[in-house]
N, C-alpha and C positions, 0 to 999 in steps of 0.2 A: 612752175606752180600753175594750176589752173584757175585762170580767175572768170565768176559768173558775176555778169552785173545784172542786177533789176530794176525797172521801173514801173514805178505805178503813178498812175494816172486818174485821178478823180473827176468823175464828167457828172453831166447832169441825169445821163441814163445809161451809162457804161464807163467802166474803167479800163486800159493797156497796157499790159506788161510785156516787154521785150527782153529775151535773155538772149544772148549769145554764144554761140562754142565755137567763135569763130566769126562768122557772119553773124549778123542781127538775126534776134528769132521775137517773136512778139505775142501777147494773148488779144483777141479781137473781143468785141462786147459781147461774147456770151461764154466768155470765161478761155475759150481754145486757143490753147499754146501751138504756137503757128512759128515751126523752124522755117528759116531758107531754104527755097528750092534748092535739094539736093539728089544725088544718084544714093538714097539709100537702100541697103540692101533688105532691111525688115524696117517696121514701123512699134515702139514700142509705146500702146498708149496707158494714160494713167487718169483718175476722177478725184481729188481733192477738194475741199471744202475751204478754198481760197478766200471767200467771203461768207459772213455768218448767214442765218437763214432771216427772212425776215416778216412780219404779216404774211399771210396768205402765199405763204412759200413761196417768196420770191427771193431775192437775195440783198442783202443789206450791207452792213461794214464789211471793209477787209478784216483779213485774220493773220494776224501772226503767224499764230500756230500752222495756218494753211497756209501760206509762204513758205515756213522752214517744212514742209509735210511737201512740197512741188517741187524743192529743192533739193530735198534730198535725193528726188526720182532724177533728176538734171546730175546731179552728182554722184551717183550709179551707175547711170550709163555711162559716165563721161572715164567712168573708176572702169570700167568694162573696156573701154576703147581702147585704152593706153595699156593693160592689160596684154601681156603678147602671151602670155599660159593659155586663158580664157577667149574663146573665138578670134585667134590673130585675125585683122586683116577685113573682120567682118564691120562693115557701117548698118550702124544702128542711130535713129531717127526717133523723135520722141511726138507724142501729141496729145496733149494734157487740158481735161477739160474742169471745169468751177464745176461741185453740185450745190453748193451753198448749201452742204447740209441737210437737202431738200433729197424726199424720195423723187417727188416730179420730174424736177431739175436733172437727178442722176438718172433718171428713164428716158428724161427727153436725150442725155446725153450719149447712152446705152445705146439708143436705135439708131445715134450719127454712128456710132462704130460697127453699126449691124449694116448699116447702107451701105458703108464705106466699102466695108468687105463682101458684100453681095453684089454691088456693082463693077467692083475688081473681077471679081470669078465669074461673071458671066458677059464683060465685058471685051471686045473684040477688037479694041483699037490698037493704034502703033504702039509698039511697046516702050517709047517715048513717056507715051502719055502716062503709063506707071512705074515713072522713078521713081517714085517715092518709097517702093515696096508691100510685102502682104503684110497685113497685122499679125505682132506674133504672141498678144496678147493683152491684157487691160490689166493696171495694179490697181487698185479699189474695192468698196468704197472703203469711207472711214467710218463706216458703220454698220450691227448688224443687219438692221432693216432694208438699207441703200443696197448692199453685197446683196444680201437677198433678194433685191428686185431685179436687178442685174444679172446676178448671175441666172436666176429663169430666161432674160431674154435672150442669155449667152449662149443657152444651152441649144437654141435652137439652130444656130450655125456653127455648134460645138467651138467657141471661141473659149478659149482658155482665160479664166480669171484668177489672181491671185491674192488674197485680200488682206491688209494689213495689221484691223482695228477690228475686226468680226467677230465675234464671240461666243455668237448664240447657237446654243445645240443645234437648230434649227437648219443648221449651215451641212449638218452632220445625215442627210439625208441625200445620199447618192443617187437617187431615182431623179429627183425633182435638180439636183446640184450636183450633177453629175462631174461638171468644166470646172468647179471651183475647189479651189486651195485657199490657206491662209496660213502665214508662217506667228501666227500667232494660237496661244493657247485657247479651248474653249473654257465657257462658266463652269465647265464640271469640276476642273480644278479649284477654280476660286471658291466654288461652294461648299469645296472640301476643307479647303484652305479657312474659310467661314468657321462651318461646324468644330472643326478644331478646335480654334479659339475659344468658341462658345464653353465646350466642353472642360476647357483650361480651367477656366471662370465657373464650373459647375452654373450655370445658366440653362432653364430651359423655357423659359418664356421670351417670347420675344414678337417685334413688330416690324413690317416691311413696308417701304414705299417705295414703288417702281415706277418706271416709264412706261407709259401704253405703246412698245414697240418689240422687235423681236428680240433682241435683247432681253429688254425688263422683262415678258410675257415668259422665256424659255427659262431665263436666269431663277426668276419665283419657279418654277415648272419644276425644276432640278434641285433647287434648295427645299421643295415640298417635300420629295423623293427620300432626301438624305433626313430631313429632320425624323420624317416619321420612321426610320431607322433607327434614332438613338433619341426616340423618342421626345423630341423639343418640338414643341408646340409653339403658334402663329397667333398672339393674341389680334391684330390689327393687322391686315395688309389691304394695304389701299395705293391706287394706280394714279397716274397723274396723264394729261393728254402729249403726245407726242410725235407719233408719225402725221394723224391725217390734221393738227391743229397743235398750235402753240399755247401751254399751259397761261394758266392766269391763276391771277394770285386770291380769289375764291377758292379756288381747287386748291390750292394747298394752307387756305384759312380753316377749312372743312377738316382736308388731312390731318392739320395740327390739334384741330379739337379731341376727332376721335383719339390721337394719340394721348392724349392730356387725359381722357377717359380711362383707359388703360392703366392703372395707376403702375400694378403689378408689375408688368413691360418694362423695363427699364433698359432695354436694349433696342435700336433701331437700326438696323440693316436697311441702306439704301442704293437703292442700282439705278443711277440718273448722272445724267454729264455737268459739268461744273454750275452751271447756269441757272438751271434747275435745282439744282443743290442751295445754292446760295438762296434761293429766293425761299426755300423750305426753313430753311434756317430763318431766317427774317417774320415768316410766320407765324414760326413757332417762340421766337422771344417775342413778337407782341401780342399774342395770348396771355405769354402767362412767362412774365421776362427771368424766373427760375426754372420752366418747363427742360428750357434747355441746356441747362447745369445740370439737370438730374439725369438727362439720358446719356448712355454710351453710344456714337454713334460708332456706328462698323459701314465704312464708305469705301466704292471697286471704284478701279478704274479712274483716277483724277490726278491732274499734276499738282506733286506734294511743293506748294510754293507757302509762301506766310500769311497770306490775302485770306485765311480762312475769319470767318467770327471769333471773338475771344471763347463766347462760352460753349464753342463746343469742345473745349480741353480737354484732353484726354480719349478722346476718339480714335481711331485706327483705322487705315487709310492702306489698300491691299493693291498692289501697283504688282506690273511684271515686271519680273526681274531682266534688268537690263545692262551690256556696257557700253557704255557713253564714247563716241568717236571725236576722239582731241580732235584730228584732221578735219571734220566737217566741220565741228563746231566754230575752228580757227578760221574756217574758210569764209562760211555766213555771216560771221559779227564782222569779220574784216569788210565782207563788199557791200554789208547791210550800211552800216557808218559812214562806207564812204561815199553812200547815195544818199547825200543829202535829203532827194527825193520821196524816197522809201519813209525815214523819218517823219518830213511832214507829213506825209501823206496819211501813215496810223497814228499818229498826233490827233489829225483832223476827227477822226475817225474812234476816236476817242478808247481805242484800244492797247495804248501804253504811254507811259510816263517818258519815256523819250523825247530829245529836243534838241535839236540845234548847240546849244550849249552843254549837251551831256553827247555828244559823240563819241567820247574815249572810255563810258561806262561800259566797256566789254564783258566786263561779272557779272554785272544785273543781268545783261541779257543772255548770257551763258547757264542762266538760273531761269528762263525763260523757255529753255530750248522746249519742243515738243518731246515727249517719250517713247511718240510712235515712230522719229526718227531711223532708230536701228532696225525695227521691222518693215519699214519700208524701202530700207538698204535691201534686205533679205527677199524680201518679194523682189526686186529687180535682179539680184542675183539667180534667185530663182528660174528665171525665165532662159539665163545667160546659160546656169547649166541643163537644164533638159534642152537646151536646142544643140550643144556642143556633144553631149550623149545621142542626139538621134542623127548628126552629123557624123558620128564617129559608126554608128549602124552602118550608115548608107557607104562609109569609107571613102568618105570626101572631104575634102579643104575647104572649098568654094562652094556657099548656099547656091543651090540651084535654081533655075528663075522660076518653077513651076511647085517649088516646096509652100506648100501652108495656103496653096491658091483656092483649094478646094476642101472639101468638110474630112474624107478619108483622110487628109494629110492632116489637119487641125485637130483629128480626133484620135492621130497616131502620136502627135508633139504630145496632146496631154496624158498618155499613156507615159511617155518618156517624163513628161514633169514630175509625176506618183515616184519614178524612181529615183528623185535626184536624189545627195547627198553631200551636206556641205559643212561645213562649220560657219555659224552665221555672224553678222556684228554683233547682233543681238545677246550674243553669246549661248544661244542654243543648237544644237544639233538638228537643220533642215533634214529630216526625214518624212516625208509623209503618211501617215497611216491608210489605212483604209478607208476611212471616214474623210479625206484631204487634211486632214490636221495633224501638226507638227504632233512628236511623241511626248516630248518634254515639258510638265508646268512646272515652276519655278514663277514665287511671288515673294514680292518683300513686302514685310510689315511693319508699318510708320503709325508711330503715337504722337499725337498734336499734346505737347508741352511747351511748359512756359519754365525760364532757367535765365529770368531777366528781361527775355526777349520771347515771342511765340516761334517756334517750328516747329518741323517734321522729325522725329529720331527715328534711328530703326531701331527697331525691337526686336524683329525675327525674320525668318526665312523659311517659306514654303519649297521642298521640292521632295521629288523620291516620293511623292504622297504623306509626306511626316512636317508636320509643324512644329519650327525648334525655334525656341523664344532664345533670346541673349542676356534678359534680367530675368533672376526667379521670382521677384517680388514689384510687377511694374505695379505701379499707383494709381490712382483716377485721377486725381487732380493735385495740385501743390496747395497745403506742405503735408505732402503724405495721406489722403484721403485716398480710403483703399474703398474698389470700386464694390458700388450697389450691388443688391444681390436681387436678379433678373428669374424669379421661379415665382409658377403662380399658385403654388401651394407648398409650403415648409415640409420636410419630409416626417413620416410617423416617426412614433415612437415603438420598440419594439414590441408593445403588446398594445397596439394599435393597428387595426385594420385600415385598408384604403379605400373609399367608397365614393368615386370617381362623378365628376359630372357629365353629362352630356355632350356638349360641344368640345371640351375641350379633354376629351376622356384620360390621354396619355399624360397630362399637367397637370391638372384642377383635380382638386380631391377635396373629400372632408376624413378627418381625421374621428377612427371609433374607436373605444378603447374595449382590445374584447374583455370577456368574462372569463371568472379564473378555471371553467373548465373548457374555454376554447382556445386553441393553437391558430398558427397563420398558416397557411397555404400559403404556394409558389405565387400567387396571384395576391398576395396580400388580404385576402380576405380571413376573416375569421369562422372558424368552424369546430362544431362542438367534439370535443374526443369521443371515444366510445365509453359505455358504460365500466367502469373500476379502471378509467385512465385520468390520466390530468397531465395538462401540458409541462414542458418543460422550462426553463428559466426565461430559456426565449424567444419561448413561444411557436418554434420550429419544429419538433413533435411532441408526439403523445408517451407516456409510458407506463405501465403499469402503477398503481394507487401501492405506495407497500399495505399489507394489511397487518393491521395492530388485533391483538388477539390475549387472552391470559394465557399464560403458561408460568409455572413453575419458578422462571428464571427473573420476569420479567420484574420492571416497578410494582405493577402492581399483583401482580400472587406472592413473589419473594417474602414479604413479610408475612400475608395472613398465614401461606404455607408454611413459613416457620412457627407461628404462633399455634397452627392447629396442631402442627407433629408434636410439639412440645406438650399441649393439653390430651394429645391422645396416649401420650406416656404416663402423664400423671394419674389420666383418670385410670389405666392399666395398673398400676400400681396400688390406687387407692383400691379399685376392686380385691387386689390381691390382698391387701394390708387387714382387710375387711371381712375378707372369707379365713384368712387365719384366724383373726379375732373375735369371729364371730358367735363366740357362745359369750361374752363379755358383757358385763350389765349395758354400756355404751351402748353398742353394736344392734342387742336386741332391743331396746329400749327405743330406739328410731324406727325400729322396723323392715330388718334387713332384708325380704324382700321386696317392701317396695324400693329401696335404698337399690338393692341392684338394676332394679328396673329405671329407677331415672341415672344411674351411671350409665347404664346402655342407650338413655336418651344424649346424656352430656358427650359421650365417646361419638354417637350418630350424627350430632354439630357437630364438632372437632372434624370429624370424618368427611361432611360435606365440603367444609370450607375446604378440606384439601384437594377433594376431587372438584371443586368450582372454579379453582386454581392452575390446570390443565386445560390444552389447548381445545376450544368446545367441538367432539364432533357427537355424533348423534348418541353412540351409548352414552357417554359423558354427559348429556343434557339432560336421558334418560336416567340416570342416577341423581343429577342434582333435583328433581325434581317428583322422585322417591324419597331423597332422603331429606331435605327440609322440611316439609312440610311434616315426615314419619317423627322427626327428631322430636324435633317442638312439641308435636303431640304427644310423646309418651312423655315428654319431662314434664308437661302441665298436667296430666291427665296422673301421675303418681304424686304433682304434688297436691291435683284437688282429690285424690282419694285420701291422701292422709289426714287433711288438714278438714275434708268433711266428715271421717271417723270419729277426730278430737270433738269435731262440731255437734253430733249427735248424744256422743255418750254424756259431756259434761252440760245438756242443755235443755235435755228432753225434759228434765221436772220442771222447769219453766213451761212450758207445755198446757203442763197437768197432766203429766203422765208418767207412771212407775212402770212401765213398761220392759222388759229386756228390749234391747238394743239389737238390732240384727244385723248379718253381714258384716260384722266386723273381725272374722275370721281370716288369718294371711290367706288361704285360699282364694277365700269371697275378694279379699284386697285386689288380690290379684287379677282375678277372673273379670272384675270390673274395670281395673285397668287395662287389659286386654279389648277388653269390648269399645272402650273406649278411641283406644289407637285402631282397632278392626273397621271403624267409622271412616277413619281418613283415611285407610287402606284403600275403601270403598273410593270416595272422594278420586284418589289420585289415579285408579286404575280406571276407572271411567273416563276423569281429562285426558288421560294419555291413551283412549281411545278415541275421543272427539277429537283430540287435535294431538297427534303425533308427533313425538319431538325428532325435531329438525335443527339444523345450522344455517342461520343467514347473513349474509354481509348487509350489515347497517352499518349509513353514511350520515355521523350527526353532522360534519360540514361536507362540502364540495368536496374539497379535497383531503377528506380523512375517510377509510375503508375499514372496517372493524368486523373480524369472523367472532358470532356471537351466536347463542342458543335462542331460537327463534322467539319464546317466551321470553325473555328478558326486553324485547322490543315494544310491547304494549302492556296491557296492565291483568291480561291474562291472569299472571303468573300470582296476582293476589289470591286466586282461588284456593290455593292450599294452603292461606295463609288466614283463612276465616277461621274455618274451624278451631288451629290452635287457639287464636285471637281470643274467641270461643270463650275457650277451655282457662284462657288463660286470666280475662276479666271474670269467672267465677272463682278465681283462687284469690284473685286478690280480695273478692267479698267475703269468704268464707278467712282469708287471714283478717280480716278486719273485725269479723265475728269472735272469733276465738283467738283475739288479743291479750283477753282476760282469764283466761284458761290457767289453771296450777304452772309453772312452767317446768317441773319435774316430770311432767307425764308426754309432753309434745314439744317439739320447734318451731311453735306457734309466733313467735318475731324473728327468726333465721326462715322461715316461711314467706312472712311478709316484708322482710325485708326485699328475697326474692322476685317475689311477684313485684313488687311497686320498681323496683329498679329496674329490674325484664320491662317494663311497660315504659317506661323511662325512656328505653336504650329503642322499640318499637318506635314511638313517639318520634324521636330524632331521625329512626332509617326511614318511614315512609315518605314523608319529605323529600329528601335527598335521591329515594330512589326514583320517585317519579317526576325531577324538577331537572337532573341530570339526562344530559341525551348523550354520554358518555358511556357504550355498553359496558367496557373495560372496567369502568369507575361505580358504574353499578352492580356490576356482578363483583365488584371487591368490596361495597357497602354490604350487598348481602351477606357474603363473607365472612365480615369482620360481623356483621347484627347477631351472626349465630355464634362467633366467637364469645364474642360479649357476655352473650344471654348466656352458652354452658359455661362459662368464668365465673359469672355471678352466682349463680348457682352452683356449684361446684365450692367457689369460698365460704356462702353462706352457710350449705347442706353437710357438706362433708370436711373441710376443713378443719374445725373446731374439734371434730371427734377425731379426725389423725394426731394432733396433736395431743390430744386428751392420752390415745393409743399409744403416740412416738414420745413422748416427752414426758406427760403428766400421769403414768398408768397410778398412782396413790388416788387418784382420781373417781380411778374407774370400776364403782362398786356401789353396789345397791342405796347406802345411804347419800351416799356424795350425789349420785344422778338424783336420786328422787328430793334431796335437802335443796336448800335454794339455789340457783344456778348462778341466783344475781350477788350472793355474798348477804342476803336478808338473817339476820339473830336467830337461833333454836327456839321456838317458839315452847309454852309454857301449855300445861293440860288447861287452865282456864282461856290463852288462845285459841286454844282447837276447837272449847265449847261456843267458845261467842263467833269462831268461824261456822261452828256447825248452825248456832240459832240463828245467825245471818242469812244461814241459805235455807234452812230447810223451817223455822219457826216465826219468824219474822221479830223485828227489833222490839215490841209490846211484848210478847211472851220471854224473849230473853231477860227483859228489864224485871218481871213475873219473877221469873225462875232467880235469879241472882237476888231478890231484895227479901228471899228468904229465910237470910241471912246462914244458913246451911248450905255447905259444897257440895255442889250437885255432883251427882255419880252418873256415870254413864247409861246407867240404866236409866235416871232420870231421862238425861236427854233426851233419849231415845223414843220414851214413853212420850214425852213433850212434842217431840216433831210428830210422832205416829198419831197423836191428838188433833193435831194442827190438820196433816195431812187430810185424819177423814175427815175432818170440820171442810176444807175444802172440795172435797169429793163429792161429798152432800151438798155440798152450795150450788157444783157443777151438776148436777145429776137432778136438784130441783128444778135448776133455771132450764134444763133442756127436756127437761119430763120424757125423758127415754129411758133415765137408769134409775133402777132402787139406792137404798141408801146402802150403800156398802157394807161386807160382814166382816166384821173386824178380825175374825180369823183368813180370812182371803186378805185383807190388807196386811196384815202383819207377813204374809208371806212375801206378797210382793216386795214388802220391802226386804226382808232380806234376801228378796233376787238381788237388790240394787245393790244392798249393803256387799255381797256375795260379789257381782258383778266390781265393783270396786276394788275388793282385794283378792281377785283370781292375778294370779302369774302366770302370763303366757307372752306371748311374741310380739306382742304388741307394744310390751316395755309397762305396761298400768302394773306395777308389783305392788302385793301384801307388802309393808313394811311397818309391821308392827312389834312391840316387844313383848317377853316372856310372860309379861305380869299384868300386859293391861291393851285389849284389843281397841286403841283408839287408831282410827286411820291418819296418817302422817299429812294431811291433806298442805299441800306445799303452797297454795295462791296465796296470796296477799290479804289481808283483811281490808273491806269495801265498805 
């Protein structure tokens, strides 16, 4: 078995380490591992950070960690020698210098291996004088920035470096780094290996604190790259000092505030070596001693031991994946323990817990070991095989004395190094890319948990570029706090726009809610549809508005359309019923041509409503808007001709006038109601010159589309509704007039019932119709208002008399229509007198005529009224001194025009109804 002893030595301005492979070998005070003079055939040197760094870059304690890191190189080569596969036969010589972690330090140590080698190859002495061998290359440093400085000065005598603990892209530039390798991964991995996790966590905010070196500088450089890829955003990255000065703990007082600011951030990604770590931590619990309970850290590159702070639980700790070498390990604690020396010496040094009295705690310190161990096996093997492959070129056994002595030969080895191919301790596959760096990352992932005790679990395993976790459900912290949510704005909601801030445009948002006729874009913004669209549920596009419309089928025509067919049958029939009947005292007694004439008003509603009921296009509007306005007019305009005919004849002696009555002939009836509807004709063929019907889609909301006749949109559409309007408040004066009318001679209250109900049913639609912005709901109010109106009309006008015609024909004969209608008693011939002295003598001469105590005869009466009348005639005729006193032969004529005028029979329905024996007119009204 091979055994290495160490010693160290603590001075007051140098320490001395001697190892042996054999003979004693030793380190002198500036760190250089100094074997025995021997015949070696190469020299392989190495740069470890054997002691820490200290003020002003100089060097301060020993390190552990750099012990087992010098050691390992001693136990490589020594694995190499013994080795009869691997370069039989070849001696290999080691010469290892301290950088204490210092760029300086590993510069000043860089240029002894530039001298070394430049004074070999242009040196002329006995070849005595170089047994020692050429350089056949340098493993170092253990860091990015160190390798980086090195390898520039390496490059100049194209010495080949190999570097252990390098990581920074930075290394990945072949122009500047042309000589350097490193059997270790770069950050590109780890920040893959990063983003991953992030992503696991849905996280996209997050905060960085790095080392101001190359490393930290490349490692953020390459985490920028990837986040703004999957879009995670940087709340906080703040840098600490590191190559040219040693941080202090204001710098990371500073750090921790901003971080503390950050509220959002809940995640802290940190790329700094143990030291700095620890002191970050410390900061940031005496700010604000929960600051550090609430974040996740996400820590590279540190040995997972249990010395962390409690509260950063839950953290995750991304190390490369490594296998652990029993053999070395057994080797080091064995010779470490049994140098007493050793012991006290980092006792003193205040760098472990070891003692005199803990000598047989081989655990502890087998849990101590470095991690850079196996890749520092691998750099040294490294070297082993490209020199064995450019040996095996040249087809020789025996290194040559002139191999490696000059640059063509050192810049032919590191061509052969690019090609090696190995299986490593480390457990990766040494192949180098083109960049010098190994192909394979591979990281394992450690969560700081507590389970009684604190340590490291693994969690997952990075490699193949895929992050594969071992719990679906890890925790933040015990018992079961599931981790914070690290995003600096909550995501919308689906009909929520995203309207991004400034600085932090891919994370920070404000959240809009759009409008119900705008969709989202690909981009999340909201943008208005086109006109007759509206978005979809959500909010992803547009589609067409359905458009609501009347037709036939729908809610709303289905009924009124049923309700008009039905009135357009009835009123067909009652016309029918009417022209059979029509010589019939009933029939003529109404007046059966104006009676046909407001059936063809009642049938013209009926008829609207059904064509307003159909889907609107332009003739259709063009008929609604013919026939409303036509309807109404000829049904008002035959009922104010009747009901002003009744008005003249029974009214005019009120007057003071015995006049014939004129136009009261069915023709004149006629021809006046004619003229009348000829009015609105006018009316409606002028509007539908000024404004032409059309179809428009009205929107009473956003998202409702309505095909509607242009007219029904404003208030337009009242214009043909004046005139019936009109037509129709002089009917209802003219029924209110001739209330008191005989009720045998007119339908003087089936008139006004008419009218006042018609104005009723008006009353109620114009409301409705201009308070509604529902075209559909209005064009069925109009609908139904015309329904209404020919219903009512139609029940009150014509109904009475179908029934009189279908059911009651004992009815329908001259004394029955002209006797009372109301069921009033056969009146008595002294009745008829004191009706006639009421209207035509006044209530003094009746009182005259009857108290003398003789039955007046008709002739009296007669003679009585005809008394009265010229007594009045004269009265008028003085007071206005125009006319003579009347001659009593011209009045008696007139009067019996009146008397004449009263009992003519004709079409009008006023019949003689007189008996055999005594011509008293049957005068039907009521006594008043």
């Amino acid at each position: 078995m091979f055994m290495v002893w160490l010693t160290i030595v603590v001075a007051a301005n140098h320490y001395v380490v001697t190892a042996t492979t054999g003979p004693a070998s030793s380190t002198t005070a500036d760190g250089l591992h100094m074997e025995p003079v021997r015949d070696w055939d190469v020299i392989l040197g190495g740069v470890f950070p054997i002691r820490t760094r200290a003020e002003n870059n100089t060097c301060g304690k020993p390190s552990l960690h750099g012990l087992q890191e010098k050691y390992a190189m001693i136990y490589a080569v020594n694995k190499i020698i013994n080795d009869e596969s691997l370069l039989p036969g070849l001696r290999i010589g080691t010469k290892i210098y301290d950088s204490c972690d210092s760029i300086s330090q590993a510069t000043k140590q860089a240029m002894t291996f530039i001298l070394d080698t430049t004074f070999k190859e242009t040196c002329q002495c006995a070849i005595e004088s170089q047994s020692s061998g050429p350089l056949l290359g340098v493993v170092g440093g253990s860091s990015s920035s160190i390798s980086a400085q090195m390898a520039s000065l390496f490059r100049i005598e194209k010495i080949t470096q190999v570097s252990y603990w390098a990581t920074s892209s930075e290394l990945n530039n072949r122009f500047r780094y042309g000589y350097h390798f490193r059997t270790v991964p770069s950050d590109a991995g780890l920040n893959s290996a990063i983003i991953q996790l992030v992503n696991e966590f849905n996280w996209n905010y997050l905060s960085v604190v790095y080392e101001d070196s190359s490393f930290g500088r490349k490692a953020l450089e390459d985490l920028q790259k990837q986040t703004n890829a999957y879009n995670i955003c940087l709340a906080e990255v703040k840098k600490f000092s590191y190559d040219t000065k040693m941080a202090t703990e204001d710098e990371f007082h500073r750090i921790a505030a901003k971080l503390s600011e950050a509220k959002k951030a809940k995640v802290v990604i940190v790329y700094a070596k143990r030291k700095e770590m620890d002191m970050l931590f410390e900061s940031v619990r005496k700010r604000e001693p929960e600051l550090s309970e609430r974040f996740v850290w996400l820590l590279s590159y540190n040995q997972a031991d249990e010395y962390y702070p409690h509260e950063i639980e839950g953290a995750f700790l991304f190390s490369h994946w490594t296998q652990s070498s029993v053999t070395f390990e057994r080797e080091f604690v064995s010779e470490f323990l049994r140098n007493t020396e050793n012991v006290h010496t980092l006792a003193m040094a205040g760098t472990t817990k070891y003692g005199i009295n803990h000598t047989n705690d081989a655990k502890e310190l087998v849990s101590s070991m470095s991690q850079k161990v196996p890749f520092i096996i691998d750099s040294v093997y490294s070297f082993a095989h490209a020199l064995q492959n450019m040996m095996k070129k040249y087809n020789v056994t025996k290194l040559p004395t002139s191999l490696l002595m000059d640059r063509e030969a050192r810049e032919l080895f590191a061509k052969n190094m690019a090609e090696v191919s190995f299986k490593g301790m480390s457990g990766n596959q040494i192949e180098f890319n083109d960049k010098g760096t190994i192909h394979s990352a591979k990281y394992l992932i450690r969560q700081f948990r507590s389970n009684g005790t604190y340590k490291w679990i693994d969690v997952g395993v990075y490699k193949n570029n895929t992050l594969t976790l071992f719990e679906n459900n890890l925790v933040f912290k015990s018992p079961n706090i599931k981790f914070p949510n690290s995003v600096c704005a909550e995501s919308c909601a689906a009909n929520e726009e995203l309207i991004r801030d400034d600085e932090n445009s891919r994370c920070c948002w404000v959240c809009r809610k759009c409008t119900v006729l705008q969709y989202l874009t690909p981009g999340r913004r909201c943008k208005k549809c086109s006109p007759k669209q509206r978005p979809n549920a959500n909010k992803t596009e547009c589609y067409d508005i359905p458009i609501e419309t009347m037709t036939l089928y729908n809610k709303w025509g289905a009924g009124v359309s049923l309700v008009s067919f039905i009135g357009m049958i009835v009123v067909v029939a009652t016309a029918a019923i009417l022209l059979k009947y029509r010589d019939t005292p009933i029939v003529k007694a109404s007046g059966k041509e104006l009676s046909y004439l407001l059936l063809w008003g009642i049938f013209l509603a009926y008829l609207n409503g059904l064509i307003g009921s159909n889907r609107p296009t332009a003739g259709i509007c063009t008929l609604i808007r013919l026939g409303i306005g036509s309807s109404y007019t000829l049904c008002f305009a035959a009922i104010l001709i009747k009901t002003n005919r009744i008005s003249r004849i029974f009214n005019r002696s009120r007057r003071g006038a015995m006049k014939t009555t004129h136009c009261i002939s069915p023709a004149s009836q006629v021809a006046l109601c004619l003229l009348l509807f000829g009015i609105q004709l006018v009316i409606i063929i002028v509007w539908l010159i000024i404004k032409p019907p059309q179809t428009v889609y009205h929107q009473p909301t956003d998202l409702r589309l309505q095909l509607v006749c242009g007219v029904l949109t404003d208030s337009s559409f009242m214009i043909v509704l004046i005139y019936p309007a009109f037509l129709l408040l002089v009917c209802v004066f003219y029924a209110f007039k001739t209330r008191k009318c005989p009720s045998g001679f007119n339908e003087t209250k089936f008139i006004g019932f008419t009218a006042y109900i018609t104005c009723i049913i008006w009353l109620s639609f114009i409301p409705v119709y201009f308070i509604t912005q529902n075209m559909p709901l209005r064009q069925t109010a109009l609908n139904v208002a015309l329904a209404l109106s020919a219903t009512v009309a139609f029940i009150f006008l014509f109904a009475p008399k179908i029934f009189i015609i279908l059911f009651r024909p004992e009815k329908n004969t001259k004394r029955s229509i002209m006797g009372s209608s109301n069921g009033a008693r056969t009146r008595t011939f002294k009745d008829i007198v004191k009706s006639v002295q009421a209207q035509h003598m006044g209530d003094k001469a009746s009182s005259d005529l009857m108290t003398s105590g003789k039955k007046p005869s008709l002739a009296m009466v007669v003679l009585a009224a005809k008394k009265l009348e010229l007594q009045r005639a004269a009265a008028a005729a003085a007071a206005a001194e125009t006319e003579a006193q009347p001659n009593p032969t011209d009045t008696a004529n007139g009067e019996a025009e009146v008397i004449a005028e009263v009992h003519r029979e004709d079409d009008s329905g006023i019949v003689d109804n007189t008996t055999n024996d005594q011509q008293t007119p049957m005068l039907s009204a009521t006594d008043n």
